[in-house]
Residue frames as qw, qx, qy, qz and C-alpha x, y, z in Angstrom:
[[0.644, 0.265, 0.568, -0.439, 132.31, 94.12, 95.67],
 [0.025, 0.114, -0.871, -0.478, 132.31, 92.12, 92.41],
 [0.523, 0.174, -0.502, -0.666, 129.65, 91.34, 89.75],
 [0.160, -0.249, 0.955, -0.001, 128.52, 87.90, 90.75],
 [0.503, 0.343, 0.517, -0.602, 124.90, 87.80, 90.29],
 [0.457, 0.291, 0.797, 0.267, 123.23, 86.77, 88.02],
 [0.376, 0.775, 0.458, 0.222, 121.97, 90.11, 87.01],
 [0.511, 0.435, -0.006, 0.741, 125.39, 91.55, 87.08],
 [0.241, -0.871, 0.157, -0.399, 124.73, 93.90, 90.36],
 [0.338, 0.112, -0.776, 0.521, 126.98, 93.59, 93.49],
 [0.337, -0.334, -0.843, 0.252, 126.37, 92.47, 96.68],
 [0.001, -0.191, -0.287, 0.939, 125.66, 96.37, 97.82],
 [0.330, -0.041, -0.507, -0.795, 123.10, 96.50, 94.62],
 [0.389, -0.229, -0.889, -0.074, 121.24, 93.28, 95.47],
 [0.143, -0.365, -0.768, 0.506, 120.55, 94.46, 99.18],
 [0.201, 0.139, 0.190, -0.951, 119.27, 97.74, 98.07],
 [0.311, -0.155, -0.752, -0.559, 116.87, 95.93, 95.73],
 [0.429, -0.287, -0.856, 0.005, 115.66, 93.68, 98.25],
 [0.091, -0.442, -0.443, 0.774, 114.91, 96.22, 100.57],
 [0.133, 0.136, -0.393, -0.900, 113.25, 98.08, 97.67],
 [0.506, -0.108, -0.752, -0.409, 111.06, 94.89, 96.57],
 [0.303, -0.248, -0.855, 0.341, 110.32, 94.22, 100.32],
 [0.075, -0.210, -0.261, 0.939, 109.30, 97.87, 100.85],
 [0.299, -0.002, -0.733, -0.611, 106.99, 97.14, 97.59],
 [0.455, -0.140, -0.851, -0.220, 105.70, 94.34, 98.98],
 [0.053, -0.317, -0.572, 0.755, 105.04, 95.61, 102.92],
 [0.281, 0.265, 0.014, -0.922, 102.91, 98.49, 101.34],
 [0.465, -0.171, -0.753, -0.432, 100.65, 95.99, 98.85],
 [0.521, -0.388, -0.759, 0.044, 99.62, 93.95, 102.04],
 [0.017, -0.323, -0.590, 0.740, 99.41, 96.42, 104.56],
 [0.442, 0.101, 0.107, -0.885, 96.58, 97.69, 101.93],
 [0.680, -0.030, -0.680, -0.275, 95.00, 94.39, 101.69],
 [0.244, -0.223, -0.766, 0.552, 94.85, 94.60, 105.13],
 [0.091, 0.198, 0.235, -0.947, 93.40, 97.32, 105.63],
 [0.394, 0.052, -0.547, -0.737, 90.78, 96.22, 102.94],
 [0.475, -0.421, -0.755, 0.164, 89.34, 93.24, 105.46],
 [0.550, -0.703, 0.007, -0.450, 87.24, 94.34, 107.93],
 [0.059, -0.654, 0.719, -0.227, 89.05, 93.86, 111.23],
 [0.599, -0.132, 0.688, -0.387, 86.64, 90.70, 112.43],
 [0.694, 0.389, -0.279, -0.538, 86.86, 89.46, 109.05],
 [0.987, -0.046, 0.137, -0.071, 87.50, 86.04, 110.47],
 [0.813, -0.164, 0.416, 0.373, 90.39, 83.59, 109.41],
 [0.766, 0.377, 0.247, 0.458, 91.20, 85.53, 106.51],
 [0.179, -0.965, -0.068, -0.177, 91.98, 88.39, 108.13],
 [0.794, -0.554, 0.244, 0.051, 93.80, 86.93, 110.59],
 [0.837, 0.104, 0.290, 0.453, 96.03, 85.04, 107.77],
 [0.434, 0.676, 0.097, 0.588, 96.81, 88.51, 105.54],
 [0.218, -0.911, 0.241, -0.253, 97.58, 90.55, 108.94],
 [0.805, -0.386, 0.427, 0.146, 100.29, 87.54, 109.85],
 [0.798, 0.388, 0.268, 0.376, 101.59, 87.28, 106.45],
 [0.313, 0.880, -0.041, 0.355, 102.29, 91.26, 106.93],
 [0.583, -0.729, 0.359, 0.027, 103.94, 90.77, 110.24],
 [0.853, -0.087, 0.380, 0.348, 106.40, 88.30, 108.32],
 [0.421, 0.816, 0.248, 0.309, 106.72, 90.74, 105.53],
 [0.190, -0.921, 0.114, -0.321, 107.59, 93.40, 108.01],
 [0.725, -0.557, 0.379, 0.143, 110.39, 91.08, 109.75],
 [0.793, 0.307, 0.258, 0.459, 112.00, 90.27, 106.28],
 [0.137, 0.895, -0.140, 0.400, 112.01, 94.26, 105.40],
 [0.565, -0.790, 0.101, -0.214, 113.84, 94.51, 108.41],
 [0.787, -0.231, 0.461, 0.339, 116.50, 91.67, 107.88],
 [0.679, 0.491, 0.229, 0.495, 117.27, 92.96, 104.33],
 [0.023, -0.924, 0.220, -0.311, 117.65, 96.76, 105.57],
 [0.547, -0.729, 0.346, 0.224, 120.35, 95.44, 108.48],
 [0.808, 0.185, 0.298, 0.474, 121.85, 93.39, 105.61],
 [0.285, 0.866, 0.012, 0.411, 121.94, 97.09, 103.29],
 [0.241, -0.908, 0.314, -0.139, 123.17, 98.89, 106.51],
 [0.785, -0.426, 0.347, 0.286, 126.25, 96.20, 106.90],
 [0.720, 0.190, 0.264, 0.613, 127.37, 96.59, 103.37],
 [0.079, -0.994, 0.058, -0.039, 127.44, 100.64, 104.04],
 [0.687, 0.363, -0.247, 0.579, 130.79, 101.83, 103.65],
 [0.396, -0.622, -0.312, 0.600, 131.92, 103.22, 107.06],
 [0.450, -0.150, 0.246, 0.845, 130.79, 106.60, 106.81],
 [0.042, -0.180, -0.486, -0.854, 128.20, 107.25, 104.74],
 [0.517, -0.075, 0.170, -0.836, 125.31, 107.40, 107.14],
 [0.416, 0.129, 0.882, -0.179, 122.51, 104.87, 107.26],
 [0.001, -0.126, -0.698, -0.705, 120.35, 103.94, 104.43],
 [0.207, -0.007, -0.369, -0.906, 116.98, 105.30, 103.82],
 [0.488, -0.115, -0.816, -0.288, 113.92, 103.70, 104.19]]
């Protein structure tokens, strides 16, 4: 895996990030969910969709992590 990035991590680095920053970012909005009442109308509605997407990205960056696993080492965290 080589350096290419722009902030000098490899490709293994990057995914963990993103899985990091997604993991970040799940946990913000699921309390900003939680902060609306459920029947709090259209904005509710918009910040509990926005976590479902959230929660489908986490999800696409962890398989990414778990492909660049070196055979072997178990599954990543998380």
């Amino acid at each position: 895996m080589q350096a290419a990035h722009p902030l000098h991590e490899t490709d293994f680095e990057m995914a963990l990030r993103h899985v990091i920053e997604a993991e970040h970012r799940v946990a913000r909005q699921r309390v900003l969910v939680e902060r609306l009442a459920p029947g709090d109308g259209p904005t509710a509605a918009l910040a509990e969709a926005l976590l479902a997407d959230f929660q489908v990205t986490l999800a696409a960056h962890r398989a990414h992590l778990a492909r660049l696993m070196p055979p072997g080492s178990g599954r990543p965290q998380g």
